[in-house]
C-alpha positions in Angstrom: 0.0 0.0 0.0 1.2 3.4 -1.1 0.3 6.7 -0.1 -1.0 7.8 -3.3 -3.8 4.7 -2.8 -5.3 6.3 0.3 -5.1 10.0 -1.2 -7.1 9.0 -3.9 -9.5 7.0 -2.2 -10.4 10.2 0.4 -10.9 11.8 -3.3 -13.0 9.4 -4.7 -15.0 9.5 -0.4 -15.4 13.1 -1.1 -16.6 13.0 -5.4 -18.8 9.9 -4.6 -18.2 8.9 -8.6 -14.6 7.9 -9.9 -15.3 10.5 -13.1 -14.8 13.5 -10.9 -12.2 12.2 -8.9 -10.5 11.3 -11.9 -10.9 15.2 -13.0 -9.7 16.7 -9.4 -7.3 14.5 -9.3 -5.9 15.4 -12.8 -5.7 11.2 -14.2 -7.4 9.0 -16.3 -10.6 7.3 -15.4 -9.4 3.7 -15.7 -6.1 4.2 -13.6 -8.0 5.6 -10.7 -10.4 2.6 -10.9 -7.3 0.5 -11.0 -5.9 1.8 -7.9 -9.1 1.7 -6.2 -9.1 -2.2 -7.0 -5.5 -2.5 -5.7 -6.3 -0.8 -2.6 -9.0 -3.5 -2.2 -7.0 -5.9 -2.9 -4.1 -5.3 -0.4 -6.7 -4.4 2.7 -8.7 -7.7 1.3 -12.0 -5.6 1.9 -14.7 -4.2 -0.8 -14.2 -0.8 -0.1 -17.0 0.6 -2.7 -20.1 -0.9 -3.7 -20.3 0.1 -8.0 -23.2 0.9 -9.3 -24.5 3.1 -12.2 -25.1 6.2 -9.8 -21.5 6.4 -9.0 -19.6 4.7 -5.9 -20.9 3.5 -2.4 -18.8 3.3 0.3 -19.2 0.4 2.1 -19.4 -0.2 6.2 -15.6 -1.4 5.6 -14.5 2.2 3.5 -16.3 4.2 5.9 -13.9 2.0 9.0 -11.3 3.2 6.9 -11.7 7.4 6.6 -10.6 8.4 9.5 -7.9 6.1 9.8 -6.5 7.6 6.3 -7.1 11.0 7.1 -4.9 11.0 9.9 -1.8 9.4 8.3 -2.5 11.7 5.2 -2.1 14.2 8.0 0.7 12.9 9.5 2.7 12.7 6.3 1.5 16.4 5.4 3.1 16.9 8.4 6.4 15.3 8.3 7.3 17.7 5.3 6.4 20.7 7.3 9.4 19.4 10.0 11.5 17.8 7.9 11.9 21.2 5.7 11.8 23.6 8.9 14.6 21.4 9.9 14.1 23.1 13.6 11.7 20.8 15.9 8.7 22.6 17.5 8.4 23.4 21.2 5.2 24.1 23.3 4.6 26.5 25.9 1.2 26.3 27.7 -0.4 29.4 28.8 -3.3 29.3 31.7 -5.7 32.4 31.3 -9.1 33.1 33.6 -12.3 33.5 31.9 -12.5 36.6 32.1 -9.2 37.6 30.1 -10.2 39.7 27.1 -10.4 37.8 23.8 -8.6 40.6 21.5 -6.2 40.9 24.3 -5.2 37.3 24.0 -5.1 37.2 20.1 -2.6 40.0 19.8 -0.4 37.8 22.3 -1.0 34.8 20.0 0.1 37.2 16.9 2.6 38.0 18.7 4.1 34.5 19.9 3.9 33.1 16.1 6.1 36.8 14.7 9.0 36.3 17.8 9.1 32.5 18.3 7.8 30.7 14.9 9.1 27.4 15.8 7.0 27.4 19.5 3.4 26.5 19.7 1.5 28.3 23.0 -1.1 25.9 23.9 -3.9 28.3 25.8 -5.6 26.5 28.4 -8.4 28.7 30.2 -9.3 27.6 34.1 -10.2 29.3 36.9 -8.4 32.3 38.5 -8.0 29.8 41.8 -5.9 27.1 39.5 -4.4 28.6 37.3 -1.3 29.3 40.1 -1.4 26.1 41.5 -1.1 24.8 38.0 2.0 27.3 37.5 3.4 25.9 40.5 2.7 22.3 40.1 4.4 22.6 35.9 1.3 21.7 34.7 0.9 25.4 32.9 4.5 27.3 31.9 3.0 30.5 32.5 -0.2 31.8 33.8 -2.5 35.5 33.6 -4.8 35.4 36.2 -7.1 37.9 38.6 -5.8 36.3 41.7 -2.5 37.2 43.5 0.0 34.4 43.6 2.1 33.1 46.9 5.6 32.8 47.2 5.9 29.7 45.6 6.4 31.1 42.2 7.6 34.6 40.4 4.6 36.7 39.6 4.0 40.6 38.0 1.4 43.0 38.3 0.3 43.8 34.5 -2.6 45.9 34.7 -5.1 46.8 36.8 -9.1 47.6 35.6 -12.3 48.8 37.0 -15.3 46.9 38.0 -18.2 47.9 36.3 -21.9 46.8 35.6 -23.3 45.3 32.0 -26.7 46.8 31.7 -29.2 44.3 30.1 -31.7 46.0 27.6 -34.5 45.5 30.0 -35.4 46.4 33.8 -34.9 49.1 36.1 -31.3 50.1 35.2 -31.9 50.2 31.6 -32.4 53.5 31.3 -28.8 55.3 33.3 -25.8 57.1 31.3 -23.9 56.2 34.3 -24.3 54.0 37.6 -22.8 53.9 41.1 -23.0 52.1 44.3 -26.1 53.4 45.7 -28.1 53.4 42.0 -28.2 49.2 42.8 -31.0 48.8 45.9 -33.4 46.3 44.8 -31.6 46.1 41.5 -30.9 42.2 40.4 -27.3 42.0 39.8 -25.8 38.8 38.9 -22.1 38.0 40.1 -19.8 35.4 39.9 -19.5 33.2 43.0 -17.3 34.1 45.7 -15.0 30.9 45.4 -14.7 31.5 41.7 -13.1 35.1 42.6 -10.0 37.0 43.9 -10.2 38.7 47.7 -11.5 42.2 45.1 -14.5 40.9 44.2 -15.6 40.0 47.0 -14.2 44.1 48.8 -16.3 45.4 45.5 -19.1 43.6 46.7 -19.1 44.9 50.4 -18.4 48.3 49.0 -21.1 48.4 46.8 -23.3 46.8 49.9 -22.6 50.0 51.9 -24.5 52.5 49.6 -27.1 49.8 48.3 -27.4 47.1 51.8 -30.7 46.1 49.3 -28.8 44.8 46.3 -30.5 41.1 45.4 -27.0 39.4 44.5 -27.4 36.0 42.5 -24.3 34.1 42.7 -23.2 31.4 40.2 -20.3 29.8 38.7 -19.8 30.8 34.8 -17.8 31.8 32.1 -19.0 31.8 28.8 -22.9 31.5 29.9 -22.9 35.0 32.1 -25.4 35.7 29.2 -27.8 32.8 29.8 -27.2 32.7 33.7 -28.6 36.6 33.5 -31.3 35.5 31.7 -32.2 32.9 33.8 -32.6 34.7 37.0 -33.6 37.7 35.3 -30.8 40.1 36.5 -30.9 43.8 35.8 -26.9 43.5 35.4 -24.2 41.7 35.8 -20.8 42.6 38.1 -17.8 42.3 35.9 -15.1 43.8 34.2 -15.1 46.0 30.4 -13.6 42.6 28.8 -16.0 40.0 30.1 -18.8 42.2 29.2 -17.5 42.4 25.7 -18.5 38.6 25.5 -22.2 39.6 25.9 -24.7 40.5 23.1 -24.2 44.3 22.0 -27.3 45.2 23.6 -25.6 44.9 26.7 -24.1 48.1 27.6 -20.8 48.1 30.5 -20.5 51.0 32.8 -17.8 51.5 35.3 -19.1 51.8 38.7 -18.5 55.1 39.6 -16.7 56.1 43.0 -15.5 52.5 43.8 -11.8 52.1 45.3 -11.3 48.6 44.2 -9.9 47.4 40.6 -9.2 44.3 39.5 -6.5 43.1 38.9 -4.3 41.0 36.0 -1.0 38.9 37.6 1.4 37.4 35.3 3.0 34.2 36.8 5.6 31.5 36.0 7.8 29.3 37.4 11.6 30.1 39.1 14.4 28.6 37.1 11.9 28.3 34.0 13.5 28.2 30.5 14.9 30.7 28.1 11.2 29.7 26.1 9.2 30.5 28.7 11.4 33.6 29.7 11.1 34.8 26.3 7.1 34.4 26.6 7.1 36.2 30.0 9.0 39.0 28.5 6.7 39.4 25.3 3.4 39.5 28.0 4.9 42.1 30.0 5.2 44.2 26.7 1.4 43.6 25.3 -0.4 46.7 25.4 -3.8 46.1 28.3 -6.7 45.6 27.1 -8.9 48.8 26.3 -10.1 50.4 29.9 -7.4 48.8 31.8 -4.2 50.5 32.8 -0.8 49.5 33.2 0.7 49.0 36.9 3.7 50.5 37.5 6.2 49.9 38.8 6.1 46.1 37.4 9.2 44.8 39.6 8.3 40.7 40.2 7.3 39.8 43.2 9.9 37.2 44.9 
Protein backbone atom coordinates (compact mmCIF):
# COMPACT_ATOMS: atom_id res chain seq x y z
CA UNK A 1 0.00 0.00 0.00
CA UNK A 2 1.19 3.45 -1.11
CA UNK A 3 0.33 6.69 -0.10
CA UNK A 4 -1.03 7.82 -3.26
CA UNK A 5 -3.77 4.70 -2.78
CA UNK A 6 -5.27 6.33 0.30
CA UNK A 7 -5.06 10.02 -1.18
CA UNK A 8 -7.14 8.98 -3.91
CA UNK A 9 -9.48 7.02 -2.22
CA UNK A 10 -10.44 10.24 0.38
CA UNK A 11 -10.95 11.85 -3.25
CA UNK A 12 -13.04 9.35 -4.65
CA UNK A 13 -15.01 9.54 -0.40
CA UNK A 14 -15.41 13.09 -1.06
CA UNK A 15 -16.56 13.04 -5.40
CA UNK A 16 -18.79 9.85 -4.55
CA UNK A 17 -18.15 8.94 -8.65
CA UNK A 18 -14.65 7.88 -9.91
CA UNK A 19 -15.31 10.48 -13.07
CA UNK A 20 -14.85 13.47 -10.88
CA UNK A 21 -12.21 12.20 -8.94
CA UNK A 22 -10.46 11.33 -11.92
CA UNK A 23 -10.94 15.18 -12.97
CA UNK A 24 -9.70 16.70 -9.37
CA UNK A 25 -7.26 14.54 -9.33
CA UNK A 26 -5.91 15.39 -12.79
CA UNK A 27 -5.72 11.16 -14.24
CA UNK A 28 -7.40 9.00 -16.25
CA UNK A 29 -10.56 7.27 -15.43
CA UNK A 30 -9.43 3.75 -15.66
CA UNK A 31 -6.12 4.22 -13.64
CA UNK A 32 -7.96 5.64 -10.66
CA UNK A 33 -10.44 2.62 -10.92
CA UNK A 34 -7.26 0.53 -11.01
CA UNK A 35 -5.86 1.80 -7.88
CA UNK A 36 -9.13 1.67 -6.23
CA UNK A 37 -9.13 -2.19 -6.96
CA UNK A 38 -5.51 -2.54 -5.75
CA UNK A 39 -6.33 -0.80 -2.58
CA UNK A 40 -9.03 -3.46 -2.19
CA UNK A 41 -7.04 -5.88 -2.91
CA UNK A 42 -4.07 -5.26 -0.45
CA UNK A 43 -6.73 -4.38 2.69
CA UNK A 44 -8.73 -7.69 1.33
CA UNK A 45 -12.03 -5.64 1.90
CA UNK A 46 -14.67 -4.17 -0.80
CA UNK A 47 -14.20 -0.81 -0.13
CA UNK A 48 -17.04 0.64 -2.74
CA UNK A 49 -20.07 -0.86 -3.72
CA UNK A 50 -20.29 0.12 -8.04
CA UNK A 51 -23.15 0.92 -9.32
CA UNK A 52 -24.46 3.10 -12.25
CA UNK A 53 -25.13 6.22 -9.82
CA UNK A 54 -21.51 6.36 -9.03
CA UNK A 55 -19.63 4.72 -5.94
CA UNK A 56 -20.86 3.54 -2.39
CA UNK A 57 -18.78 3.35 0.31
CA UNK A 58 -19.23 0.36 2.08
CA UNK A 59 -19.35 -0.16 6.19
CA UNK A 60 -15.57 -1.44 5.64
CA UNK A 61 -14.50 2.17 3.54
CA UNK A 62 -16.26 4.19 5.89
CA UNK A 63 -13.95 1.99 9.01
CA UNK A 64 -11.30 3.18 6.92
CA UNK A 65 -11.68 7.39 6.64
CA UNK A 66 -10.64 8.45 9.52
CA UNK A 67 -7.85 6.13 9.75
CA UNK A 68 -6.52 7.56 6.27
CA UNK A 69 -7.06 11.02 7.15
CA UNK A 70 -4.91 11.01 9.90
CA UNK A 71 -1.80 9.40 8.32
CA UNK A 72 -2.47 11.71 5.19
CA UNK A 73 -2.10 14.24 8.01
CA UNK A 74 0.70 12.91 9.53
CA UNK A 75 2.69 12.68 6.34
CA UNK A 76 1.48 16.37 5.39
CA UNK A 77 3.06 16.90 8.42
CA UNK A 78 6.37 15.26 8.31
CA UNK A 79 7.30 17.65 5.27
CA UNK A 80 6.41 20.74 7.26
CA UNK A 81 9.41 19.42 9.99
CA UNK A 82 11.52 17.77 7.86
CA UNK A 83 11.94 21.23 5.68
CA UNK A 84 11.78 23.65 8.85
CA UNK A 85 14.57 21.43 9.87
CA UNK A 86 14.10 23.08 13.58
CA UNK A 87 11.73 20.77 15.93
CA UNK A 88 8.69 22.64 17.49
CA UNK A 89 8.43 23.39 21.22
CA UNK A 90 5.22 24.07 23.28
CA UNK A 91 4.62 26.55 25.86
CA UNK A 92 1.22 26.32 27.69
CA UNK A 93 -0.37 29.37 28.79
CA UNK A 94 -3.27 29.27 31.71
CA UNK A 95 -5.67 32.36 31.32
CA UNK A 96 -9.14 33.08 33.61
CA UNK A 97 -12.29 33.52 31.95
CA UNK A 98 -12.55 36.64 32.09
CA UNK A 99 -9.25 37.64 30.14
CA UNK A 100 -10.17 39.71 27.05
CA UNK A 101 -10.42 37.83 23.83
CA UNK A 102 -8.57 40.61 21.47
CA UNK A 103 -6.18 40.89 24.27
CA UNK A 104 -5.15 37.26 23.97
CA UNK A 105 -5.14 37.16 20.07
CA UNK A 106 -2.59 40.05 19.77
CA UNK A 107 -0.41 37.76 22.27
CA UNK A 108 -1.02 34.75 19.95
CA UNK A 109 0.09 37.22 16.88
CA UNK A 110 2.58 37.97 18.69
CA UNK A 111 4.11 34.52 19.93
CA UNK A 112 3.88 33.11 16.06
CA UNK A 113 6.08 36.80 14.68
CA UNK A 114 9.00 36.33 17.80
CA UNK A 115 9.06 32.51 18.26
CA UNK A 116 7.77 30.70 14.94
CA UNK A 117 9.12 27.45 15.78
CA UNK A 118 6.96 27.44 19.48
CA UNK A 119 3.39 26.52 19.71
CA UNK A 120 1.52 28.32 23.02
CA UNK A 121 -1.05 25.89 23.86
CA UNK A 122 -3.89 28.26 25.77
CA UNK A 123 -5.58 26.45 28.38
CA UNK A 124 -8.41 28.71 30.18
CA UNK A 125 -9.29 27.60 34.05
CA UNK A 126 -10.20 29.30 36.91
CA UNK A 127 -8.45 32.32 38.45
CA UNK A 128 -8.01 29.77 41.80
CA UNK A 129 -5.91 27.11 39.54
CA UNK A 130 -4.38 28.56 37.30
CA UNK A 131 -1.27 29.27 40.14
CA UNK A 132 -1.39 26.09 41.46
CA UNK A 133 -1.07 24.78 37.97
CA UNK A 134 2.01 27.29 37.54
CA UNK A 135 3.39 25.90 40.52
CA UNK A 136 2.73 22.30 40.12
CA UNK A 137 4.44 22.62 35.95
CA UNK A 138 1.30 21.72 34.74
CA UNK A 139 0.94 25.45 32.86
CA UNK A 140 4.54 27.28 31.89
CA UNK A 141 2.98 30.49 32.46
CA UNK A 142 -0.22 31.79 33.82
CA UNK A 143 -2.53 35.50 33.60
CA UNK A 144 -4.82 35.36 36.22
CA UNK A 145 -7.15 37.93 38.64
CA UNK A 146 -5.79 36.26 41.75
CA UNK A 147 -2.50 37.17 43.48
CA UNK A 148 0.04 34.40 43.63
CA UNK A 149 2.12 33.10 46.89
CA UNK A 150 5.59 32.82 47.23
CA UNK A 151 5.90 29.71 45.63
CA UNK A 152 6.36 31.12 42.20
CA UNK A 153 7.56 34.64 40.39
CA UNK A 154 4.60 36.71 39.65
CA UNK A 155 4.05 40.63 38.03
CA UNK A 156 1.38 43.05 38.33
CA UNK A 157 0.30 43.84 34.54
CA UNK A 158 -2.58 45.87 34.73
CA UNK A 159 -5.15 46.85 36.81
CA UNK A 160 -9.14 47.63 35.59
CA UNK A 161 -12.32 48.78 37.03
CA UNK A 162 -15.27 46.95 37.96
CA UNK A 163 -18.22 47.91 36.29
CA UNK A 164 -21.90 46.80 35.61
CA UNK A 165 -23.30 45.28 32.04
CA UNK A 166 -26.68 46.83 31.68
CA UNK A 167 -29.18 44.26 30.07
CA UNK A 168 -31.71 45.96 27.59
CA UNK A 169 -34.47 45.50 29.95
CA UNK A 170 -35.43 46.38 33.82
CA UNK A 171 -34.93 49.08 36.10
CA UNK A 172 -31.27 50.12 35.18
CA UNK A 173 -31.87 50.22 31.55
CA UNK A 174 -32.35 53.52 31.33
CA UNK A 175 -28.84 55.30 33.28
CA UNK A 176 -25.83 57.06 31.31
CA UNK A 177 -23.87 56.17 34.29
CA UNK A 178 -24.25 53.98 37.64
CA UNK A 179 -22.84 53.90 41.09
CA UNK A 180 -23.05 52.07 44.33
CA UNK A 181 -26.09 53.41 45.73
CA UNK A 182 -28.08 53.35 41.97
CA UNK A 183 -28.18 49.19 42.80
CA UNK A 184 -30.97 48.85 45.90
CA UNK A 185 -33.42 46.30 44.78
CA UNK A 186 -31.56 46.08 41.54
CA UNK A 187 -30.94 42.25 40.40
CA UNK A 188 -27.29 41.96 39.82
CA UNK A 189 -25.79 38.84 38.86
CA UNK A 190 -22.15 38.05 40.09
CA UNK A 191 -19.78 35.36 39.91
CA UNK A 192 -19.48 33.16 43.02
CA UNK A 193 -17.29 34.07 45.74
CA UNK A 194 -15.05 30.94 45.41
CA UNK A 195 -14.67 31.52 41.75
CA UNK A 196 -13.13 35.13 42.57
CA UNK A 197 -9.96 36.95 43.89
CA UNK A 198 -10.21 38.71 47.74
CA UNK A 199 -11.51 42.17 45.14
CA UNK A 200 -14.55 40.89 44.17
CA UNK A 201 -15.56 40.04 47.00
CA UNK A 202 -14.16 44.07 48.82
CA UNK A 203 -16.35 45.37 45.49
CA UNK A 204 -19.12 43.63 46.69
CA UNK A 205 -19.15 44.88 50.35
CA UNK A 206 -18.41 48.34 49.03
CA UNK A 207 -21.14 48.42 46.85
CA UNK A 208 -23.27 46.78 49.94
CA UNK A 209 -22.61 50.04 51.85
CA UNK A 210 -24.50 52.48 49.59
CA UNK A 211 -27.11 49.81 48.33
CA UNK A 212 -27.38 47.10 51.80
CA UNK A 213 -30.72 46.12 49.30
CA UNK A 214 -28.85 44.81 46.28
CA UNK A 215 -30.45 41.10 45.39
CA UNK A 216 -26.96 39.43 44.46
CA UNK A 217 -27.39 36.03 42.50
CA UNK A 218 -24.25 34.07 42.68
CA UNK A 219 -23.18 31.44 40.18
CA UNK A 220 -20.29 29.84 38.66
CA UNK A 221 -19.76 30.75 34.79
CA UNK A 222 -17.78 31.84 32.10
CA UNK A 223 -18.97 31.81 28.77
CA UNK A 224 -22.91 31.45 29.92
CA UNK A 225 -22.92 35.03 32.10
CA UNK A 226 -25.41 35.67 29.21
CA UNK A 227 -27.84 32.78 29.85
CA UNK A 228 -27.22 32.73 33.68
CA UNK A 229 -28.64 36.59 33.55
CA UNK A 230 -31.34 35.51 31.72
CA UNK A 231 -32.23 32.95 33.85
CA UNK A 232 -32.60 34.74 36.96
CA UNK A 233 -33.58 37.67 35.26
CA UNK A 234 -30.78 40.13 36.49
CA UNK A 235 -30.93 43.78 35.81
CA UNK A 236 -26.87 43.48 35.41
CA UNK A 237 -24.20 41.74 35.84
CA UNK A 238 -20.78 42.56 38.05
CA UNK A 239 -17.82 42.26 35.88
CA UNK A 240 -15.07 43.79 34.23
CA UNK A 241 -15.07 46.03 30.43
CA UNK A 242 -13.57 42.55 28.77
CA UNK A 243 -16.02 40.00 30.13
CA UNK A 244 -18.77 42.24 29.15
CA UNK A 245 -17.54 42.39 25.69
CA UNK A 246 -18.53 38.61 25.47
CA UNK A 247 -22.16 39.60 25.92
CA UNK A 248 -24.66 40.54 23.08
CA UNK A 249 -24.23 44.35 21.98
CA UNK A 250 -27.30 45.16 23.60
CA UNK A 251 -25.60 44.95 26.75
CA UNK A 252 -24.14 48.10 27.60
CA UNK A 253 -20.75 48.07 30.48
CA UNK A 254 -20.45 50.96 32.80
CA UNK A 255 -17.84 51.50 35.30
CA UNK A 256 -19.10 51.84 38.74
CA UNK A 257 -18.54 55.11 39.64
CA UNK A 258 -16.67 56.13 42.95
CA UNK A 259 -15.46 52.46 43.82
CA UNK A 260 -11.82 52.08 45.32
CA UNK A 261 -11.26 48.59 44.22
CA UNK A 262 -9.92 47.39 40.63
CA UNK A 263 -9.25 44.26 39.53
CA UNK A 264 -6.50 43.11 38.88
CA UNK A 265 -4.28 41.01 35.98
CA UNK A 266 -0.98 38.89 37.58
CA UNK A 267 1.45 37.40 35.32
CA UNK A 268 3.04 34.19 36.85
CA UNK A 269 5.58 31.50 36.01
CA UNK A 270 7.79 29.31 37.41
CA UNK A 271 11.56 30.10 39.13
CA UNK A 272 14.39 28.56 37.12
CA UNK A 273 11.94 28.26 33.97
CA UNK A 274 13.51 28.19 30.48
CA UNK A 275 14.88 30.65 28.06
CA UNK A 276 11.19 29.72 26.07
CA UNK A 277 9.16 30.47 28.72
CA UNK A 278 11.43 33.56 29.71
CA UNK A 279 11.08 34.79 26.31
CA UNK A 280 7.15 34.37 26.65
CA UNK A 281 7.11 36.19 30.03
CA UNK A 282 9.03 39.04 28.55
CA UNK A 283 6.73 39.42 25.28
CA UNK A 284 3.37 39.46 28.01
CA UNK A 285 4.89 42.13 30.02
CA UNK A 286 5.24 44.18 26.66
CA UNK A 287 1.36 43.56 25.25
CA UNK A 288 -0.40 46.69 25.41
CA UNK A 289 -3.77 46.11 28.33
CA UNK A 290 -6.66 45.59 27.09
CA UNK A 291 -8.88 48.82 26.30
CA UNK A 292 -10.09 50.38 29.91
CA UNK A 293 -7.44 48.84 31.80
CA UNK A 294 -4.24 50.53 32.79
CA UNK A 295 -0.78 49.53 33.18
CA UNK A 296 0.72 48.97 36.85
CA UNK A 297 3.68 50.49 37.51
CA UNK A 298 6.22 49.88 38.84
CA UNK A 299 6.07 46.12 37.37
CA UNK A 300 9.19 44.80 39.58
CA UNK A 301 8.31 40.70 40.16
CA UNK A 302 7.29 39.79 43.21
CA UNK A 303 9.88 37.22 44.89
Amino acid sequence: MELRHLRYFLVVVEEGSLGRAAARLHVAQPSLGRQMTDLERQLGQRLFERDARGMRITPAGRALVAHAREIVRLADASREVVASGVPRERVSLGVGPTVDADWLLQLVEASKGQSPHVTLRIDEMLSGELIGAVASGDLDVAVSSRRPGDQVQSVLLWAEPFGLAIGPSGRLKGLGEVAARDLDHARVLAFAREQTPPEHNEAIREIETESPRVRWEFARFSTSAHANAMAVDADAILCGEAAARRLPPTWRWLPLGRLRTEMHAWLTWRPGSGDRVLQLVELIKGIAPPSGARLFEPRAPSM
